[in-house]
C-alpha positions as CSV (number, residue, x, y, z in Angstrom):
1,X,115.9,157.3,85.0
2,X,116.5,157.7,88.8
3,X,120.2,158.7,87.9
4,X,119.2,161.0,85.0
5,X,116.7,163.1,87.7
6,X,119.2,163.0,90.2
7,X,121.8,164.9,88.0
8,X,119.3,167.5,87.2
9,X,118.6,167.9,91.0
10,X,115.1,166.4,90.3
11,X,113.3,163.1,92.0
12,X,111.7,160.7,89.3
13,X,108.7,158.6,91.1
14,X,107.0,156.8,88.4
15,X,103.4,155.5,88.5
16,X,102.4,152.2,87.4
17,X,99.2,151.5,85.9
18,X,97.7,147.8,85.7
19,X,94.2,146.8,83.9
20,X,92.4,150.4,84.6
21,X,94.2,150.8,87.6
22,X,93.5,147.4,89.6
23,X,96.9,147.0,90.6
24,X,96.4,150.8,92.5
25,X,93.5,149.1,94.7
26,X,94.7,146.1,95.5
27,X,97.9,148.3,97.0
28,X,95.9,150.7,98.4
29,X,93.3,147.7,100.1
30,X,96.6,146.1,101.4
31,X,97.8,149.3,102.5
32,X,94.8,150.3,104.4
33,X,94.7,146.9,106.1
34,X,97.8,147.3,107.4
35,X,97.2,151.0,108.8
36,X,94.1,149.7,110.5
37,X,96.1,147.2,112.2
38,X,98.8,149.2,113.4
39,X,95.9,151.6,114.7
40,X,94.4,149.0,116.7
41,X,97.9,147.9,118.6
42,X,98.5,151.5,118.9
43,X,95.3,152.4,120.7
44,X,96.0,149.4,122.7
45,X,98.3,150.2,124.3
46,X,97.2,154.2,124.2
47,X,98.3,155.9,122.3
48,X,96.8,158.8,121.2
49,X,96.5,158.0,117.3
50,X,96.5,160.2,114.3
51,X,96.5,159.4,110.4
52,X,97.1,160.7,106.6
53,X,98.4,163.8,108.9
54,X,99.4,166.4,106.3
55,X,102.1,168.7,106.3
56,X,103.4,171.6,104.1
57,X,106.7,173.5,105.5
58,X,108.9,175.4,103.6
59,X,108.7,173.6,100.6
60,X,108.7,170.3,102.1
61,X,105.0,168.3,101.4
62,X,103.4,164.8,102.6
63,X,101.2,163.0,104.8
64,X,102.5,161.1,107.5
65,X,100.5,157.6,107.8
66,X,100.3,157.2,111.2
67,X,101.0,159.7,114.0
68,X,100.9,158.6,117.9
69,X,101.5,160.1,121.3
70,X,101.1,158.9,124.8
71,X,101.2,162.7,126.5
72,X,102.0,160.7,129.7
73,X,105.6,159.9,128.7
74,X,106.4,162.5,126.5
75,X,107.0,160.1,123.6
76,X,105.7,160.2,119.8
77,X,106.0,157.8,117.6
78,X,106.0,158.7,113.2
79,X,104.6,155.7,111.4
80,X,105.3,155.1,107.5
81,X,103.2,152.0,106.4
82,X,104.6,150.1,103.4
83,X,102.2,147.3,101.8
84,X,105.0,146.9,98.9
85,X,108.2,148.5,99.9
86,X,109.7,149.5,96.0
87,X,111.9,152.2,96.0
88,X,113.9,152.1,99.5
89,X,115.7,155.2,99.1
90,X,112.8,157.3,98.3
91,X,111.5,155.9,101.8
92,X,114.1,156.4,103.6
93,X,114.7,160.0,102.8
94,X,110.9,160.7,103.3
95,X,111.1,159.0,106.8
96,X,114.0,161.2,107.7
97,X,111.9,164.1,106.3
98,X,108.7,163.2,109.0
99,X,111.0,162.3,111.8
100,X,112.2,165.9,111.4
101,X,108.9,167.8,111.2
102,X,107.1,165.7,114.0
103,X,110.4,167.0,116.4
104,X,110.7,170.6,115.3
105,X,106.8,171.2,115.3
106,X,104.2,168.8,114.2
107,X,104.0,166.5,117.7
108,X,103.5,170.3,119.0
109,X,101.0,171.0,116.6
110,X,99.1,168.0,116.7
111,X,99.3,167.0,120.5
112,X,100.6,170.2,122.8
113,X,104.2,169.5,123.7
114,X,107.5,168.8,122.7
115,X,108.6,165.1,122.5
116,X,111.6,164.0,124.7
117,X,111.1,160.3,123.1
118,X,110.4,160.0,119.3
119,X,110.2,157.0,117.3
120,X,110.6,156.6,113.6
121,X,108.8,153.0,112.3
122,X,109.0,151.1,109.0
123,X,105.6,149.1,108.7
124,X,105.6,146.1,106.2
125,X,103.5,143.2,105.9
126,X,104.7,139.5,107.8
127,X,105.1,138.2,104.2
128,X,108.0,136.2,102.7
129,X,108.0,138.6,100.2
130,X,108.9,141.9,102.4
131,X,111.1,140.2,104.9
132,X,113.1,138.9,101.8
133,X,113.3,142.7,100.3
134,X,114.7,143.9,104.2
135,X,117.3,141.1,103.7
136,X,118.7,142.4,100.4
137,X,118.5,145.8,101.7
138,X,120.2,144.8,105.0
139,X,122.4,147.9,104.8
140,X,120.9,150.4,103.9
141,X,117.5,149.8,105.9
142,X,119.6,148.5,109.3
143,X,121.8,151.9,109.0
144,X,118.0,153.7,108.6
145,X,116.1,151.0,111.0
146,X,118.3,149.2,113.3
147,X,115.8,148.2,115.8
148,X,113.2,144.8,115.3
149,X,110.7,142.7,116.8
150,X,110.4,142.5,120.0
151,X,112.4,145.4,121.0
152,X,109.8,147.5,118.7
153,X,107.4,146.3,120.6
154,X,108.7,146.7,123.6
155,X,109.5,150.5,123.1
156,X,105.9,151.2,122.2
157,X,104.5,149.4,125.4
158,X,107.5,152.0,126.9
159,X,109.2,154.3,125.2
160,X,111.6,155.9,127.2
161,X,114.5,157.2,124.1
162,X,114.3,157.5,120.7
163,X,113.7,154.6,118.4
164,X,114.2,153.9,114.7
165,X,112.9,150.5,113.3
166,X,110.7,147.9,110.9
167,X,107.7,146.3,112.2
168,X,106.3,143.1,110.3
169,X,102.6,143.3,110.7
170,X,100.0,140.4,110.0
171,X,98.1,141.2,107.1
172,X,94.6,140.3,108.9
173,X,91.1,140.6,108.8
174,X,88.6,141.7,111.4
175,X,88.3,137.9,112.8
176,X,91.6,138.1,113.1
177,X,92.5,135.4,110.9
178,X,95.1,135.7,107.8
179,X,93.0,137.0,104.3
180,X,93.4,134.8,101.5
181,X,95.3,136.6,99.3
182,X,93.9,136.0,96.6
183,X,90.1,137.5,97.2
184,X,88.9,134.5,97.3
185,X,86.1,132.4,99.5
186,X,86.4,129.2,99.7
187,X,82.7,127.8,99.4
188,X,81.4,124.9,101.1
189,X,78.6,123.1,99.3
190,X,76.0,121.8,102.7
191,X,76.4,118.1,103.0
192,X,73.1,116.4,102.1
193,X,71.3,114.5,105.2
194,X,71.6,110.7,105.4
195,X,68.3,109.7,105.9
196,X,67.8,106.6,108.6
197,X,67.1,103.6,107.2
């Protein structure tokens, strides 16, 4: 279908629909898990912290999940959280799209000046699951995302150039312990007393 669009100069991006819509929730929870995380870590280590910012430019329309700037150091950094990363090459163009728009005018826009350091970030989840995906899409995300762990990290404690790469995020709640993934609580049933004899 993708190849069938693509000859008619058209993008296909199907919607999948699971028991009434369930499966959009549970996505969209997992999603919005992840984006409050990264906000957290962001304002952290302050950064000045925008999301779902919109953008409609010569034909070209989205929302950018998370924006950042530290103003000190000139440096923004354009955010694109994935709770189930599906169709890579839809997310890689789209990523290229933002990076684009946050240098020519949205870090402007939203913040007051012109970036001299811009980062460009893949979010996933620290799942088996998504690292596994990265691996078979070594190429094509490493050309997109070269950079990883720690030297992510590092960058946004101090960016000083510009930056492209993927960031495995703890799926976590606000104890900052892992969720079950299932929904689930375990329940614990109160031991009875032993009574002195």
């Amino acid at each position: 279908m993708r190849r069938l669009f693509a000859a008619l100069d058209a993008r296909w991006e199907p919607t999948v629909s699971w028991r009434g819509g369930d499966l959009d929730r549970v996505l969209d929870e997992g999603h919005s898990r992840l984006v409050d995380e990264v906000v957290r870590r962001l304002i952290a280590l302050r950064w000045d912290v925008r999301v779902e910012v919109t953008y409609s430019e010569f034909g070209e329309r989205g929302s950018i999940d998370v924006l950042a700037a530290r103003r000190d150091l000139l440096a923004v950094v354009n955010i694109e959280v994935k709770s189930d990363l599906t169709v890579i090459e839809a997310t890689v163009r789209k990523t290229d799209e933002k990076d684009r728009l946050v240098r020519r005018s949205l870090a402007r826009e939203r913040f007051g000046f012109t970036p001299r350091s811009v980062g460009r970030l893949l979010v996933l989840p620290a799942s088996t699951a998504a690292r596994r995906r990265v691996r078979l899409a070594g190429a094509t995300l490493t050309t997109a995302f070269p950079r990883r762990g720690a030297e992510v990290r590092d960058w946004l404690r101090h960016p000083s150039s510009d930056l492209a790469g993927i960031l495995f995020v703890p799926d976590t709640n606000r104890g900052g312990g892992k969720r079950n993934p299932g929904g689930f609580k375990r329940v614990r049933t109160p031991r009875s007393r032993s009574h002195g004899t």
